[in-house]
N, C-alpha and C positions, 0 to 999 in steps of 0.2 A: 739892749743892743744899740738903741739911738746915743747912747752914752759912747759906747766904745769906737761907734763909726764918725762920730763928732771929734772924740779925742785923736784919733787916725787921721784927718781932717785938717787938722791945727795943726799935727805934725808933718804934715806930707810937706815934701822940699822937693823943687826938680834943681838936680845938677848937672850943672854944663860945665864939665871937667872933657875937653874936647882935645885929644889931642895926635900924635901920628901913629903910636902908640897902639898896636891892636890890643884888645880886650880878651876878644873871641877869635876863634879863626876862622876864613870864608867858610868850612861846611856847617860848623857851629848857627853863623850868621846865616845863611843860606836855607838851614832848617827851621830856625825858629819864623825866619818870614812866611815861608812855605806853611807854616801853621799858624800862624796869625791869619795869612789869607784865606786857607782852606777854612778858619772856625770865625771869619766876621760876618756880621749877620748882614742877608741881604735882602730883596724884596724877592717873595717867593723862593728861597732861598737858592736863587739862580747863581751863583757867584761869578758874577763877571766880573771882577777884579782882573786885574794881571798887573804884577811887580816884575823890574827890570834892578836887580842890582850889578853895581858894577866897583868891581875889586883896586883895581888898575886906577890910579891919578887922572884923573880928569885931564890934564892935558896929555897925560899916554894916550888916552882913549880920542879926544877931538883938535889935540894941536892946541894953539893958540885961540881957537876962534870960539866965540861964546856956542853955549848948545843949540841944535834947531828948533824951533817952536813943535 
């Protein structure tokens, strides 16, 4: 098994093929967040997470002006 996880390892690549282009569609994306939060591990496994996604172009959503801290 140490063979196979090593060989997986060597081959792992991240790509950043970024582009306007949707992949997925918002319910698509909106579900698999909604499960990655619900299943990441917490302390006492309290999940205080909370994600905000936002579909809509950044400046549709705040104008011109950088985001609020």
């Amino acid at each position: 098994m140490n063979d196979c996880l090593e060989q997986l390892a060597e081959k792992r690549r991240s790509i950043y093929n970024l582009g306007r282009r949707p992949v997925m569609n918002e319910d698509e994306i909106a579900e698999l967040v909604r499960h990655c939060v619900k299943f990441s591990p917490s302390a006492f496994n309290s999940q205080p997470c909370r994600v905000v996604v936002l579909f809509a172009p950044i400046r549709t959503v705040c104008g011109n002006s950088p985001l609020p801290n």
